[in-house]
N, C-alpha and C positions, 0 to 999 in steps of 0.2 A: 647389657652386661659390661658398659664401661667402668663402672669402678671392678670390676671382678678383675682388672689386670691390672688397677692403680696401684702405685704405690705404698706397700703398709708399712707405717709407722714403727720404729723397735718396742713404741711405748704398749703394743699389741700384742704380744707373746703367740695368743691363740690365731690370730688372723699372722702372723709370721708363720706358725708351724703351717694352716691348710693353705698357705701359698706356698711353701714348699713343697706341698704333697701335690697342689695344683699344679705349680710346675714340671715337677718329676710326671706326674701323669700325664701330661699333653705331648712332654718330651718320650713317653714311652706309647702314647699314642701315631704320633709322627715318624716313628720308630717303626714299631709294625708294620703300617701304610709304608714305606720305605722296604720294608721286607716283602710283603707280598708284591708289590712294584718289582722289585729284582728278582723273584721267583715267577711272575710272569714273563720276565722277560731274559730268560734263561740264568739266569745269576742262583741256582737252586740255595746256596750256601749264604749268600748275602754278605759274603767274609770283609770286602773291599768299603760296608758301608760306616762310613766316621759316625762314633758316639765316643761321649766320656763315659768314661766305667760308670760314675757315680752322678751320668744325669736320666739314664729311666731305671727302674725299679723291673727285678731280673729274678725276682721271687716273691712268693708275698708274705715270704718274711721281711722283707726291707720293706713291704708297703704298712705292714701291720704292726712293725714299731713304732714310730710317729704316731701312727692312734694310737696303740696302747699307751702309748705316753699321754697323750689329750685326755684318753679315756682315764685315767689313774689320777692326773692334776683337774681333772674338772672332779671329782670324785672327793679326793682333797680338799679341796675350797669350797666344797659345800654346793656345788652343784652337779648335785647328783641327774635333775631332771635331765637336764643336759646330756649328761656322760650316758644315761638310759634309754635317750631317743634316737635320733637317727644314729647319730656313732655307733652304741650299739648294734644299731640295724646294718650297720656297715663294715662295722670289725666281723658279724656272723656271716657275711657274703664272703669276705674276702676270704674269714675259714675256710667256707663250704666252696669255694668257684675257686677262687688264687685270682690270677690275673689273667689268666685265660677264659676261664667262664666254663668252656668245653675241652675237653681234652685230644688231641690229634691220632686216630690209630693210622697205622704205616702198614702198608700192603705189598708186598713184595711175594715174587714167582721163586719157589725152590732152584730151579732151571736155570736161570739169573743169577742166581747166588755158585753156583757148580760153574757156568759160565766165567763169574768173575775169579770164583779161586783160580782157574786152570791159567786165567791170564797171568795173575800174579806169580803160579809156581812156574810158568814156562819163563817170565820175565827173569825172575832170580835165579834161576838154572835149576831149579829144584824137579823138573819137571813138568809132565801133564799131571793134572787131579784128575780130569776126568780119566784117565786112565789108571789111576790105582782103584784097589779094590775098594769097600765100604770099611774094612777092618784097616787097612792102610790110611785110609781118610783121616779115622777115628785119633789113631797114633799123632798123625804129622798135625790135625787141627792141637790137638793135646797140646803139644809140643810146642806151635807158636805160640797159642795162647798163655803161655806160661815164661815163654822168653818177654824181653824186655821192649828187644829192638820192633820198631814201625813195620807194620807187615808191607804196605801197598806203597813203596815206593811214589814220589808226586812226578818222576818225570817219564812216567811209567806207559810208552803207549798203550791204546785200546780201540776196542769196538764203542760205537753210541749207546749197544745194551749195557755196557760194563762199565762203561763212563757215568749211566745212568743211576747204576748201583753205588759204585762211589758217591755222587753226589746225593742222592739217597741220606748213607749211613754221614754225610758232610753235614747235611740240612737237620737230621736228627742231634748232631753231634752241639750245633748252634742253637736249636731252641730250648734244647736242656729237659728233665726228666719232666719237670713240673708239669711242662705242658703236654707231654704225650701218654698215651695208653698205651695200647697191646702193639706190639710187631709182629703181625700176621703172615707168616712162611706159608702161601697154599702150593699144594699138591707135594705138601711135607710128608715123605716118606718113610727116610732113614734117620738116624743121630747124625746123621751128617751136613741132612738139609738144615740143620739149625747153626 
């Protein structure tokens, strides 16, 4: 695979575009590898790791431009065989997978979540949660969720369970919707557990 990283020519339009998709993809593979590294090794957020905005591909809509364009110019020019083999094969994956392939569900204990609200309303003064009623919950979640300001203060002490949760909804916050599925509340009760 040495010429796979040689040099291409500008006189190459088509081997200029799949080195730049080559690039962005190995830079979004390294990337990953880099995230799961810092999620084993307590970094759950990954916030601290350097990348350029625009060197890995963060949707697969920025991956599936670049082909569409190959796909549409080889189409153009009269090469169709081309634009109908593997491309094809590869714009349909990207549809149906994106860039994750599989999607991540998130599991989180109702218990945990009641836990973290009570820290954050005893920290702001607002209160214990778990000491209001289920109808009092209902009001006061309304309420933030509809103000503008940051609920969870950052210098906000905690417990390791609450801390956990934070970095939870931190980790969800940075892989963005693409990649994830269902957020699973068990032993969800009330309107409140959500």
């Amino acid at each position: 695979f040495k010429e796979f990283w040689n040099h291409v020519p500008p006189s190459e339009p088509y081997r200029l575009l799949f080195s730049y998709i080559r690039n962005r993809m190995s830079a979004t593979r390294d990337y990953a590898d880099q995230l799961v590294l810092a999620l084993m090794n307590g970094n759950p957020s990954g916030a601290n790791l350097p990348v350029a905005d625009d060197a890995v591909f963060s949707s697969k809509e920025e991956l599936l431009e670049p082909l569409l364009i190959a796909y549409r110019s080889f189409n153009e020019m009269g090469d169709g065989v081309v634009a109908k083999g593997r491309l094809l094969d590869l714009i349909r994956r990207v549809h149906a997978f994106g860039l994750a392939m599989v999607r991540l569900d998130i599991r989180q204990e109702a218990e945990r979540h009641t836990e973290a609200m009570d820290c954050v309303t005893k920290f702001i003064g607002d209160g214990s949660y778990t000491d209001m009623s289920e109808e009092e919950r209902v009001v006061y979640l309304t309420k933030i969720l509809a103000s503008k300001r940051p609920l969870v203060p950052k210098d906000m002490p905690c417990s390791e369970n609450v801390q956990a949760v934070f970095d939870c909804f931190q980790a969800v916050a940075d892989i963005g919707p693409e990649f994830l599925g269902a957020y699973i509340i068990s032993m969800c009760m009330q309107p409140s557990d959500v």
